[in-house]
N, C-alpha and C positions, 0 to 999 in steps of 0.2 A: 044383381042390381048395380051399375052404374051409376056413380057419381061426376056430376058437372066438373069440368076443368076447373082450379082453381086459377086465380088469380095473381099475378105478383105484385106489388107495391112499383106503381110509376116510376123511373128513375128519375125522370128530372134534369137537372141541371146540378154541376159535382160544386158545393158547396165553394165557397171562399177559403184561403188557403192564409192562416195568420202567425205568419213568420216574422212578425218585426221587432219580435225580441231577439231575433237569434243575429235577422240583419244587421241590427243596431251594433254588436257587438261584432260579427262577423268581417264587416265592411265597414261602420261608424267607426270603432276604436281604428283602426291602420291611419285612415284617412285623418281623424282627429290628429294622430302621433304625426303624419307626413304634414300637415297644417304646421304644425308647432316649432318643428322641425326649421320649415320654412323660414316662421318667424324669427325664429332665433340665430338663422344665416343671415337675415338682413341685419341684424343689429348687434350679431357677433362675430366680425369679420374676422377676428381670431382663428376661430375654431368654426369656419365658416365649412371645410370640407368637411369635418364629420358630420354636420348638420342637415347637410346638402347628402349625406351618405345615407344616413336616416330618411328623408326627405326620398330616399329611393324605394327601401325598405319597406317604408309604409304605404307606397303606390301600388310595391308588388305585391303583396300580402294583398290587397283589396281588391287589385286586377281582376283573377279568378273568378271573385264576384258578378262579374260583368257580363261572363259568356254567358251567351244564349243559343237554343235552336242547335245547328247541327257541331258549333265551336265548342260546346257543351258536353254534348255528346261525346265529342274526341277527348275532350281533356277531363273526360267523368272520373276515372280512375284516382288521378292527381287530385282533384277538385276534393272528392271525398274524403281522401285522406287527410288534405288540411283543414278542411271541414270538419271532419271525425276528432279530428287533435283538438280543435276547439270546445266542439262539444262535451269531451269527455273529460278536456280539463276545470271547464267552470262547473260541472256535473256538481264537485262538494259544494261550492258554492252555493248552486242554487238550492241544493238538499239541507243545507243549512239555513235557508231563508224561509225555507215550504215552498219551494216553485220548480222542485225537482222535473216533475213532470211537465208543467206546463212549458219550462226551458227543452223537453227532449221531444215535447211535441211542433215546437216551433222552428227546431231543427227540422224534423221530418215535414214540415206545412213548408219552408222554404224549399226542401228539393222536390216536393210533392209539385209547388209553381213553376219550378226551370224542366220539371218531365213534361208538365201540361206543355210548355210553351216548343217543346220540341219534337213534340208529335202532333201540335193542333192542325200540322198542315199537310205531314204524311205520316198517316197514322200504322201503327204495329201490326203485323203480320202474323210474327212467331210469339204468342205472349203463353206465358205458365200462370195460373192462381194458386197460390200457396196459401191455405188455412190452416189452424191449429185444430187439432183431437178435442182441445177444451171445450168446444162450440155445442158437441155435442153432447146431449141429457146425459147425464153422469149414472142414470141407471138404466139406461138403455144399451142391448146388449149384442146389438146390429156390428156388422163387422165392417164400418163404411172402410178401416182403413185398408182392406183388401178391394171394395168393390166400392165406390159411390153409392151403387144402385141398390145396396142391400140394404141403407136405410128404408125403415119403417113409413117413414114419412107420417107420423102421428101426429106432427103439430105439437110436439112438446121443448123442440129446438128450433134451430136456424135451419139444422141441414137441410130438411125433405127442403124449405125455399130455395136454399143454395144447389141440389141436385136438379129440381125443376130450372133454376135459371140458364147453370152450367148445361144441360140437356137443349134446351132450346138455343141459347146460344152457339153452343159446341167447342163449349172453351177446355180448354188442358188442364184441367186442372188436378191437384195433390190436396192431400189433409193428409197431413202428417203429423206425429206426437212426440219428436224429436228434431230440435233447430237442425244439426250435424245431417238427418236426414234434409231436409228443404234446402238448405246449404250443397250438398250432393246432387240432389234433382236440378237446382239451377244450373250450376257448373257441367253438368252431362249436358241437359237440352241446350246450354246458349239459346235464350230465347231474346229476343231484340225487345223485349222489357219484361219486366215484372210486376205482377201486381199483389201484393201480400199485406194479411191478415192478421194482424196479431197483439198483444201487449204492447206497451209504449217500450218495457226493458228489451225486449227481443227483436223490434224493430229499429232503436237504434242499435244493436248486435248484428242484425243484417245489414242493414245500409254500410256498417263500416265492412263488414265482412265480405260482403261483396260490392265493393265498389266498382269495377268494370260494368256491371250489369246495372243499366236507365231501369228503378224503382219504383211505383207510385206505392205506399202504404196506405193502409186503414187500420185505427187502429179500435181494440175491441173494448167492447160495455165490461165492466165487472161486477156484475147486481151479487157475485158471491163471493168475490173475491178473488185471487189470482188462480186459475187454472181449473177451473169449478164452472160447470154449466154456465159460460161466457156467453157473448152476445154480440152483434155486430149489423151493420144497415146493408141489408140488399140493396137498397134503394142507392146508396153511397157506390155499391161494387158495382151495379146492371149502369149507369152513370159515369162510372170510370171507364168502364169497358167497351161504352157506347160513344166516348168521347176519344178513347187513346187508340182501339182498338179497330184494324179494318174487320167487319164483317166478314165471315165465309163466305164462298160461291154457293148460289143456291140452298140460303139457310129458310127461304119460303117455304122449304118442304118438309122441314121440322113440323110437329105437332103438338100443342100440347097434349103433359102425359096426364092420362085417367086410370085412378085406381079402379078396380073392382073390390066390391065388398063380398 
């Protein structure tokens, strides 16, 4: 007996990306400091060149902010790393306030906007999907991390959607249960982006960790809490990868897959 192909959930259009806490401080505070700066050369003609020194400092620090598109791309490496010093410095702060996360996600919502805008026009090629092992049912006892295809596809997790997608698609993709591993896989393939899955801690760890490599993140549901039968949007990933990613040649001849019962 054969069963109907199933379905996947629409992707849609890839949500709004809300980074302007991180902008605020990112490119607000330099800019504020180089204002001030300013001010204070016109009315302290004294100590007018260290003002105007500052006044430089704060321009440069905020510059970075600015690139877009393929300027971006070149200067990703740099970009993230003062980036990353940022984020990881106000990191107590915000954990101290309760906006831990919401601060490490608007870091990743800002670079998640400068990836969008730099492949809206020539889209990726060579792209890897990195997932987490958590994704999957926690008593299921499928060996996806050797094969994709040995999930069960029961409908008790994300993966059999995530296999069905990846399958149609024909994306590269990993699930891996070790960062050091995904970390490894990106650095061998060099793929002209990435697109990764994971906890809000582990994907600011990636982003700084591999800053060379243009990032888009998603990150995951935790209905059980950290590393425990997780959760995450097909619809968010088939959306990313419909928007950053060129298509294969001749992906019409894909099928959807049907089980046999």
């Amino acid at each position: 007996m054969k069963t109907s192909p199933r379905t996947l959930p629409d992707p849609g259009t890839l949500p709004a990306e809300r980074y302007g806490a991180f902008l605020v401080v990112r490119r607000g505070l330099p800019l504020l400091v180089a204002a001030g700066a300013w001010l204070a050369a016109l009315f302290h003609v004294a100590g007018r060149g260290w003002w105007m020194l500052l006044v430089v400092a704060g321009a440069a620090a905020a510059w970075p902010t600015f690139y877009r598109g393929a300027a971006y791309l070149r200067n990703r490496a740099s970009i993230m790393r003062w980036d990353g010093l940022c984020v990881r410095s106000l990191r107590p702060l915000a954990k101290r306030l309760g906006r831990e996360e919401a601060w490490i996600l608007s870091f990743c919502a800002w670079h998640n906007h400068r990836v969008r805008e730099a492949f809206a026009t020539r889209k990726a090629r060579r792209v890897l999907v990195l997932l987490p092992h958590c994704i999957q049912w926690s008593r299921c006892a499928a060996a996806i991390l050797d094969d994709l295809q040995h999930c069960y596809d029961c409908g008790k997790c994300v993966v059999g959607d995530f296999m069905l997608a990846a399958l149609a698609g024909r994306w590269n993709s990993r699930i891996t249960n070790r960062s050091h591993k995904a970390y490894r896989e990106a650095r061998e393939q060099r793929p002209e982006l990435l697109v990764a899955v994971s906890c809000t801690d582990r994907l600011l760890k990636g982003l700084v960790k591999l800053p060379e490599t243009p990032t888009y993140v998603i990150p995951l549901a935790l209905p059980h809490g950290m590393c425990v039968d997780t959760d995450f949007s097909i619809a968010h990933l088939r959306a990313a990868m419909e928007a950053l990613v060129q298509p294969p040649p001749e992906l019409s001849r894909i099928q959807p897959l049907v089980r046999e019962a």
